[in-house]
C-alpha positions in Angstrom: 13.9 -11.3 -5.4 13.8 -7.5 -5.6 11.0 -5.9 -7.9 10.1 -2.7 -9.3 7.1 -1.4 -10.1 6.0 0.6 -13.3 5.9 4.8 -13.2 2.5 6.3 -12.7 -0.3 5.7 -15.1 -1.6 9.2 -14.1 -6.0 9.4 -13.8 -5.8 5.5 -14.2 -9.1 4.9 -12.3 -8.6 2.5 -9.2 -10.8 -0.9 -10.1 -13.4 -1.1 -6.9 -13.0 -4.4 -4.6 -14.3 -5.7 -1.7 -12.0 -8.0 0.6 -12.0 -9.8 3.5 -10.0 -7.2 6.0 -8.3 -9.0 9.6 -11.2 -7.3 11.7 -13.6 -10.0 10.5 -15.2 -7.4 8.6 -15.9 -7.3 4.5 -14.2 -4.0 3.5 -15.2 -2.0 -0.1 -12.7 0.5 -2.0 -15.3 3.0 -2.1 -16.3 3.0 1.8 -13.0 3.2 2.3 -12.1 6.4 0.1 -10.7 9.6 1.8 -12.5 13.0 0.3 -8.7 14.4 -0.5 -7.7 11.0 -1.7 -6.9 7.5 -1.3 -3.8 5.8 -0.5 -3.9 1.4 -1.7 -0.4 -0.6 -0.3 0.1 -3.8 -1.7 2.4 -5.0 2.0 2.8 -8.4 3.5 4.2 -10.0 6.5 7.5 -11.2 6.2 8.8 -8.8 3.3 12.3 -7.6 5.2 11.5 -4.4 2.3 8.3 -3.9 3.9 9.6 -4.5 7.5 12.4 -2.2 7.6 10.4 0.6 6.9 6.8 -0.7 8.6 7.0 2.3 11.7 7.2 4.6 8.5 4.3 2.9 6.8 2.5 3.3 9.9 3.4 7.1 10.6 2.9 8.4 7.2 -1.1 6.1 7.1 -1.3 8.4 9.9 -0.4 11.5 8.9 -2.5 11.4 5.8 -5.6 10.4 7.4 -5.7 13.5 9.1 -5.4 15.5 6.3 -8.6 13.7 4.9 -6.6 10.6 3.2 -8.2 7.4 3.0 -5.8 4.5 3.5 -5.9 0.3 3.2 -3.4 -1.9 2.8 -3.4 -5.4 1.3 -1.7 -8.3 1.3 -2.3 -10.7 -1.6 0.7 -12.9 -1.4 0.5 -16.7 -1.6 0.7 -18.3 2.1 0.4 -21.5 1.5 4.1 -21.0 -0.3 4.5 -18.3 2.4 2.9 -19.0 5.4 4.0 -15.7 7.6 1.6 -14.0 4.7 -1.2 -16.2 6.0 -4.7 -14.5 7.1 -4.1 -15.4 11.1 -0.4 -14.2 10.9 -2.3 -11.2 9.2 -4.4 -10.6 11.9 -1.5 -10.8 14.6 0.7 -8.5 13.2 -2.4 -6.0 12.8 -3.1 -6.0 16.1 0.4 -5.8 17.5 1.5 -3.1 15.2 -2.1 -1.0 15.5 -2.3 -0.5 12.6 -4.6 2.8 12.4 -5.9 1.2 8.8 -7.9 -1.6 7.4 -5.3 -4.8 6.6 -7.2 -7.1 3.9 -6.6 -10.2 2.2 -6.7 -10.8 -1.2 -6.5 -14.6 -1.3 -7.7 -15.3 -4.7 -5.1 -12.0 -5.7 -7.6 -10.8 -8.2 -7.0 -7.2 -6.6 -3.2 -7.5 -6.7 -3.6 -8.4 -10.5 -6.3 -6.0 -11.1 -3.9 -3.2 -9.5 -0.9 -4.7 -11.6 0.5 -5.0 -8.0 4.2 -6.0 -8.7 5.9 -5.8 -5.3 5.9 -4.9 -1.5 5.6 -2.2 -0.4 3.7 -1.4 -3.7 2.1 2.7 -2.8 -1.2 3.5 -5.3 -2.0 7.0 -4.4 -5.2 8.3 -5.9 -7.3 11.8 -5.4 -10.2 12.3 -4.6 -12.0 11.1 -8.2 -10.4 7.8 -7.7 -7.7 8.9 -10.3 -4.4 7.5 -10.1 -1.7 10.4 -8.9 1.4 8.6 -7.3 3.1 5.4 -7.9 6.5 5.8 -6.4 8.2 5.1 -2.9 8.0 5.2 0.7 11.1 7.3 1.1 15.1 6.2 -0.1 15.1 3.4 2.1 15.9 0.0 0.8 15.9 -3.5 2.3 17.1 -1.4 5.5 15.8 1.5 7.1 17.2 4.4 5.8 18.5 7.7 7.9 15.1 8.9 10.1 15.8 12.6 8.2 15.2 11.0 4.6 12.5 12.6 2.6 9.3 11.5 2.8 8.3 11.1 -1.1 5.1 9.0 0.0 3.8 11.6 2.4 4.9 14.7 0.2 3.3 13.4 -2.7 0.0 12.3 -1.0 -0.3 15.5 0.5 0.6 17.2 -3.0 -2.7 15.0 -4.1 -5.1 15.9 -1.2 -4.1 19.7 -1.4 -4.5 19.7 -5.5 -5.6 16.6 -6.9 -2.7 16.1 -8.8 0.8 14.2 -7.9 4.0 15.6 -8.8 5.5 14.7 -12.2 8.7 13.2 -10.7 8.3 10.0 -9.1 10.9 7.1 -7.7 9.2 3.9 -8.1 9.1 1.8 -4.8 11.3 -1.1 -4.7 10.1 -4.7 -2.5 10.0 -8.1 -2.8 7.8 -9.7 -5.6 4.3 -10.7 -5.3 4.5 -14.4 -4.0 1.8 -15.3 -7.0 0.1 -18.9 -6.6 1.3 -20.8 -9.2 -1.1 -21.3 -12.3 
């Protein structure tokens, strides 16, 4: 089921965590911030929103580190009810995608419900003071990769953040499949 996520909660202060990332390694927000901003995805696995667009994920991570842009994605989705979400399928599609970022688990999802995650993709772009900028989309693309020439809100914005601290006032919200929460 498709979800939508709410419009940016501008200088909302990103809550810090510490996860479990598919290098073995324990992985903090704060080691983890860029000095021109931060960029937090809320991904998964098997999301076809997430993998129709996953080279552009990829490409715009990179793009944004080197313009001093930390970046992490997540992926806090129930894999016992979705097993291609699960930590080993995790760790494989890390490696075969290279992913030039750290991917982490949130298994008990308190990040995802600390973030008020609501789908995947799900973009939290902050600034350098950890202050909530951008809470929109990748680009126009859907459930299906879009034209290659779309514009690239994600990347814009971000680099709109890291050149003045502050997002742009428009924003699309991103569109995905729900968070796959563990049942209560």
């Amino acid at each position: 089921m498709a979800a939508t996520p709410p419009v940016c909660d501008f200088d909302w202060k990103a809550p810090d965590f510490t996860l479990l990332g598919t290098d073995g390694q324990n992985h903090s927000l704060s080691a983890l911030a860029g000095e021109a901003g931060t960029l937090v995805m809320f991904i998964c696995n098997h999301c076809p929103y997430v993998l129709a667009v996953l080279d552009r994920i990829l490409r715009d991570a990179r793009d944004l580190q080197a313009l001093g842009v930390g970046v992490v994605a997540i992926c806090s989705n129930d894999a016992e009810s979705y097993p291609a979400d699960s930590f080993e399928k995790m760790k494989a599609m890390a490696t075969e995608q290279a992913f030039p970022f750290p991917y982490l688990h949130d298994e008990d999802q308190s990040v995802a419900r600390a973030y008020g995650a609501a789908c995947t993709p799900d973009f939290f772009g902050f600034n350098g003071a950890m202050e909530l900028q951008y809470r929109g989309r990748l680009d126009a693309s859907r459930n299906i990769a879009g034209p290659a020439d779309l514009r690239r809100d994600l990347f814009e914005a971000m680099k709109q953040v890291a050149e003045t601290g502050r997002g742009p006032s428009d924003q699309i919200p991103s569109m995905g499949c729900s968070i796959k929460w563990k049942a209560a």
